[in-house]
LUMLO-664674 format. One record per residue (C-alpha): residue number from 0; z, x, y. Coordinates in steps of 0.05 Angstrom, whole numbers, plus 5000, padded with zeros to 4 digits. Example, Ala and Ser with C-alpha at 12.3 -4.5 7.8 and 13.67 -1.06 7.14 Angstrom:
<atoms>
[atom 0 [5156 5246 4910]]
[atom 1 [5143 5273 4979]]
</atoms>
This chain:
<atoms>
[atom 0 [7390 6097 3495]]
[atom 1 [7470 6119 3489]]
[atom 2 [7501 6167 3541]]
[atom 3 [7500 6223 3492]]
[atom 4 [7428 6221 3471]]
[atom 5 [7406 6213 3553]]
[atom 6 [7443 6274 3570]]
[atom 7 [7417 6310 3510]]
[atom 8 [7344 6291 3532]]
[atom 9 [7354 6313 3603]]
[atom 10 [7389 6382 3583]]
[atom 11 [7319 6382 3542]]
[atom 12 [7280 6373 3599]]
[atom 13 [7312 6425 3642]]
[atom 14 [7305 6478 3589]]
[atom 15 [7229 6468 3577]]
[atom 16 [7221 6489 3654]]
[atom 17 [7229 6562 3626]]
[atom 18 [7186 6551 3561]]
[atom 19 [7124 6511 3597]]
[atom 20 [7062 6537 3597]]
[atom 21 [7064 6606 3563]]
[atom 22 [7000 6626 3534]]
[atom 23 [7025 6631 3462]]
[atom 24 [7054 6555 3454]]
[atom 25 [7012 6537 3392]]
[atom 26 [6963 6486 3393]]
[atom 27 [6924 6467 3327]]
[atom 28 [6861 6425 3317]]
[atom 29 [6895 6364 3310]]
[atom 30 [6933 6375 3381]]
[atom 31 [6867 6364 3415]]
[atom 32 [6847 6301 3375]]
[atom 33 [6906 6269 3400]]
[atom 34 [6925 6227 3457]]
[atom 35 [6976 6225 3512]]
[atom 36 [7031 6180 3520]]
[atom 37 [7059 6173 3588]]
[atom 38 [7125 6129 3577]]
[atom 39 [7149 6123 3651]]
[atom 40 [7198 6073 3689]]
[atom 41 [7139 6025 3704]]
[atom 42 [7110 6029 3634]]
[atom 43 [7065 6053 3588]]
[atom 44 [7005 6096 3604]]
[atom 45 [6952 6131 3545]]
[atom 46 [6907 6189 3575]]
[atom 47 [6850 6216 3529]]
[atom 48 [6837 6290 3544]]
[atom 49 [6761 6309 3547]]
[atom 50 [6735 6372 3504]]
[atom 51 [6680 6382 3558]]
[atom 52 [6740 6422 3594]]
[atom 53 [6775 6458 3545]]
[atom 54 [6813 6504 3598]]
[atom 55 [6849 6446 3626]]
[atom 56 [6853 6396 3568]]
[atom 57 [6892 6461 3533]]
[atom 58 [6941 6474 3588]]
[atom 59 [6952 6400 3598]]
[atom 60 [6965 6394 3524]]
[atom 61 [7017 6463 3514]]
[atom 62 [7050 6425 3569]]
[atom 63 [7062 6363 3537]]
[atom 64 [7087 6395 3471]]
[atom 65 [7134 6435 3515]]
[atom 66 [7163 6376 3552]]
[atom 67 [7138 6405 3615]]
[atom 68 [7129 6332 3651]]
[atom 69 [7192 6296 3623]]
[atom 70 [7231 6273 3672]]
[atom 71 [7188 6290 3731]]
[atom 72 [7156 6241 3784]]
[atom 73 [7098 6216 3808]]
[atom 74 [7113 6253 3880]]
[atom 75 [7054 6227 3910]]
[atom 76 [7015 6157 3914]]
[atom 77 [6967 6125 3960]]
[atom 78 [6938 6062 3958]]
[atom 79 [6870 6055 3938]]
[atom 80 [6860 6117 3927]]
[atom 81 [6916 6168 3868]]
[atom 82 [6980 6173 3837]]
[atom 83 [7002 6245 3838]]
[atom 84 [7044 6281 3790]]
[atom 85 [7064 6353 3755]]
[atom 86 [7110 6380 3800]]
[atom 87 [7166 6403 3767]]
[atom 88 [7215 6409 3833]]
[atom 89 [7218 6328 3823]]
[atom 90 [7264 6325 3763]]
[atom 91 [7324 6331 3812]]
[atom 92 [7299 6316 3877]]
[atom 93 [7338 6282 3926]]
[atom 94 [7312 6221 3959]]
[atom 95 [7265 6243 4031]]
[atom 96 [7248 6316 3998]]
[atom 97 [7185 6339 4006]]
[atom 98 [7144 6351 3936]]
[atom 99 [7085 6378 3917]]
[atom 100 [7091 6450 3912]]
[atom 101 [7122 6468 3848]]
[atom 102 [7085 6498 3780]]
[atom 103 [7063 6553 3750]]
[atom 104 [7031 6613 3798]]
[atom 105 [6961 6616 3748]]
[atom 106 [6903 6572 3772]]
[atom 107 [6866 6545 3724]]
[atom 108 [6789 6555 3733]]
[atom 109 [6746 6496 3758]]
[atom 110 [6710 6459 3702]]
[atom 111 [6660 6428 3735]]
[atom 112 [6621 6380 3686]]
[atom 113 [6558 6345 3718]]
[atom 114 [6587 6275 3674]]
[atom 115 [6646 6266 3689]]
[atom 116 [6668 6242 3755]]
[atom 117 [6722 6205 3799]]
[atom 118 [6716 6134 3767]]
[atom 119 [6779 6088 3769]]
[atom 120 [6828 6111 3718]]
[atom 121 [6804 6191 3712]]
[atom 122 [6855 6244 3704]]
[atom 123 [6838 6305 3744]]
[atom 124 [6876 6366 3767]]
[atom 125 [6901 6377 3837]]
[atom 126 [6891 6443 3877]]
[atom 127 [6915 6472 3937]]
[atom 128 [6853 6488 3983]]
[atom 129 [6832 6547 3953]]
[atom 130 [6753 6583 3955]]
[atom 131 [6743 6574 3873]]
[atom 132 [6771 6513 3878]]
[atom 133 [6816 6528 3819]]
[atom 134 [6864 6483 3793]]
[atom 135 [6944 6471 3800]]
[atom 136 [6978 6501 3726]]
[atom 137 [7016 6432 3727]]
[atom 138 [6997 6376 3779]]
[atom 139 [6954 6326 3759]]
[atom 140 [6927 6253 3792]]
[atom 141 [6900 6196 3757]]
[atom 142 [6850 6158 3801]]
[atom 143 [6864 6090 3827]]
[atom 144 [6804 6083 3872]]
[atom 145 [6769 6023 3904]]
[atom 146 [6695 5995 3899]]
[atom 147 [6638 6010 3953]]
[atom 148 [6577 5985 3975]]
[atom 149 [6511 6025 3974]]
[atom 150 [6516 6030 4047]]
[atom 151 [6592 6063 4029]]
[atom 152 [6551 6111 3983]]
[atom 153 [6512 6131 4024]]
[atom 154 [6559 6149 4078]]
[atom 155 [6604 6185 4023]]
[atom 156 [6536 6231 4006]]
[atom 157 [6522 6238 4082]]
[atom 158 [6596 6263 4105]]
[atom 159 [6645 6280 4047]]
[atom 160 [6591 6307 3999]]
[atom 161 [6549 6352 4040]]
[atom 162 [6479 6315 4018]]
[atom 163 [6497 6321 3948]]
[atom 164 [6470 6258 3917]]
[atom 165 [6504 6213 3871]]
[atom 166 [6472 6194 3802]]
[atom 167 [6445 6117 3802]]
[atom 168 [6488 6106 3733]]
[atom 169 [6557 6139 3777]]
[atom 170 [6537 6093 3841]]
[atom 171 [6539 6031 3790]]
[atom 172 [6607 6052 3769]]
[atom 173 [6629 6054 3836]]
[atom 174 [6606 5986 3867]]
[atom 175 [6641 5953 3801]]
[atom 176 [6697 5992 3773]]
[atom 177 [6716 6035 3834]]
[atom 178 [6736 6103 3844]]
[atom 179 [6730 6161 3890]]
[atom 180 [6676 6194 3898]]
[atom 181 [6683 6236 3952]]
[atom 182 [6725 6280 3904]]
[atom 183 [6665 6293 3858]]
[atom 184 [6654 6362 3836]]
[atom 185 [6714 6393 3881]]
[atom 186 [6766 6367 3834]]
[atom 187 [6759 6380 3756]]
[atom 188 [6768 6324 3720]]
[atom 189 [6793 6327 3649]]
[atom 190 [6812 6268 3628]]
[atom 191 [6818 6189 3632]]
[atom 192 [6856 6124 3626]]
[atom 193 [6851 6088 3567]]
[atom 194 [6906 6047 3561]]
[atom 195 [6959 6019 3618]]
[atom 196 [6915 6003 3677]]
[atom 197 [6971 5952 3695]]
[atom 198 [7023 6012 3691]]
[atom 199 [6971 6047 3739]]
[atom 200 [6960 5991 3790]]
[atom 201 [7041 5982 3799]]
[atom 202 [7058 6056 3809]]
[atom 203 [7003 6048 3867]]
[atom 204 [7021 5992 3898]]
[atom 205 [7091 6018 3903]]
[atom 206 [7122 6027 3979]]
[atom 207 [7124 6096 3990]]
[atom 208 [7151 6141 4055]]
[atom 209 [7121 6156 4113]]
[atom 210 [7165 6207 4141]]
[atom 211 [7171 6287 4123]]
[atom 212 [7170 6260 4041]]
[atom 213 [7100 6226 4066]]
[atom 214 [7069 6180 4010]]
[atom 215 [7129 6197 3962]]
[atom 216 [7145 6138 3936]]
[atom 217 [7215 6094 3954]]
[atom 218 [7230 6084 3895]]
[atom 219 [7224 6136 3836]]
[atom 220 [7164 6127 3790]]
[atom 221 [7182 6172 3740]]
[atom 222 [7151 6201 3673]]
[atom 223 [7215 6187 3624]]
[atom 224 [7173 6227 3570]]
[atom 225 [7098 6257 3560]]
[atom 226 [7084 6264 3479]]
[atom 227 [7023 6271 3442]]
[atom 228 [7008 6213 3387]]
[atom 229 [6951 6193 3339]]
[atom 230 [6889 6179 3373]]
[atom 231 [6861 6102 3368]]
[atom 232 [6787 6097 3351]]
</atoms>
C-alpha cells in the first residue's frame, strides 16, 4: 500500500467514528447474507453473523459498512479463554493505555438463544455488568476457549452457572472442541468463526501486559479493515 493511499484510509477511519452506528445506515437483504472479513496484522479472519439475533447481527453489520472497526485493536486477550475488540479509543492509543471503555452509549438488548452457546470460535458481544445484561453498541470477543472434562462440567453448572444444566449435545462440544461455558446465556452470542482459526489462535497466544493496560496485548493486534463479502456455501 503507497503512503498516499495509507493516509487516505486512516483519515477514513477517523471520520467513520462520527458516522458509526446511526440507526438509518442502510442495510438491504443481501447485507445480512453476507459474511465478515476481518483483515488484521496477524491475518485473515471470516465471521458468519447468525439471523437467530437480528438486533445484534444488524448493529454489527451497519458497523462494518461504516468502517466502524478499521483500524481498531483487539484491546483485550487472554489465553485460553477471548480476544476482545470494538473499542474505538484503540485506533490511537498509546502503548500501556487502558482500553475497553469506548462505543456507543445504546445497549443492545440481550438475545438470548437456547442454541447457541460459547463454543471455540463464537462471536459474542461484551457488556459492562449491567441487570439486563444488555450488550456493548461496539465491543465484541470471539471465543478461544479450552476443552473440559465432565467432572469440569459439572463444576462449571455447580459454581459459574447457578445449577443451570448444560445440554448433553453442548457438553460434547466442550470436551472436544472447547469453549467457555461458563459464559452461557449471560453473553449474547451472535455469531461464529468460520474461517482463520490459525489467525485466532496467534492473536491469543500473543504476550500481553500485566500492568494498568492488563491483558492488552504487547504488541498491537490490530483490525487493518472489517468489510462485508459474498458468503461461501
Amino acid at each position: 500500500m503507497s503512503v498516499q493511499k495509507g493516509i487516505f484510509s486512516f483519515l477514513l477511519g477517523m471520520l467513520s467514528i462520527n458516522l458509526a452506528a446511526q440507526p438509518d445506515t442502510a442495510l438491504t437483504k443481501k447485507d445480512r447474507k453476507r459474511d465478515i472479513r476481518l483483515t488484521t496484522t496477524q491475518g485473515v479472519m471470516v465471521l458468519r453473523l447468525s439471523d437467530s439475533t437480528p438486533l445484534h447481527r444488524d448493529n454489527f453489520l451497519r458497523l462494518v459498512k461504516t468502517g466502524y472497526y478499521d483500524s481498531t485493536l483487539f484491546h483485550r486477550v487472554i489465553k485460553h479463554f477471548m480476544i476482545q475488540g470494538g473499542d474505538p479509543n484503540s485506533r490511537q492509543a498509546k502503548a500501556g493505555q487502558p482500553l475497553g471503555n469506548g462505543g456507543p452509549t445504546e445497549r443492545i438488548p440481550a438475545e438470548f438463544r437456547p442454541g447457541l452457546f460459547h463454543k471455540r470460535g463464537v462471536l459474542a458481544a461484551a457488556r459492562d455488568n449491567n441487570p439486563a445484561k444488555s450488550s456493548s453498541g461496539s465491543q465484541f470477543y470471539i471465543v478461544l476457549g479450552r476443552t473440559f472434562t465432565d467432572a469440569g462440567l459439572d463444576s462449571v453448572e455447580t459454581f459459574r452457572l447457578q445449577g443451570r444444566k448444560i445440554p448433553a449435545a453442548h457438553r460434547n462440544v466442550y470436551k472436544t472442541l472447547g469453549g467457555a461455558p461458563h459464559l452461557d446465556q449471560n453473553y449474547t452470542i451472535f455469531g461464529e468463526l468460520v474461517n482463520g482459526f490459525d489467525v485466532l489462535d496467534a492473536i491469543g497466544g500473543t504476550p500481553t501486559s500485566v500492568g494498568v493496560d492488563r491483558d492488552r496485548p504487547l504488541t498491537d493486534c490490530r483490525i487493518l479493515k472489517a468489510e462485508l463479502i459474498k458468503r461461501r456455501r
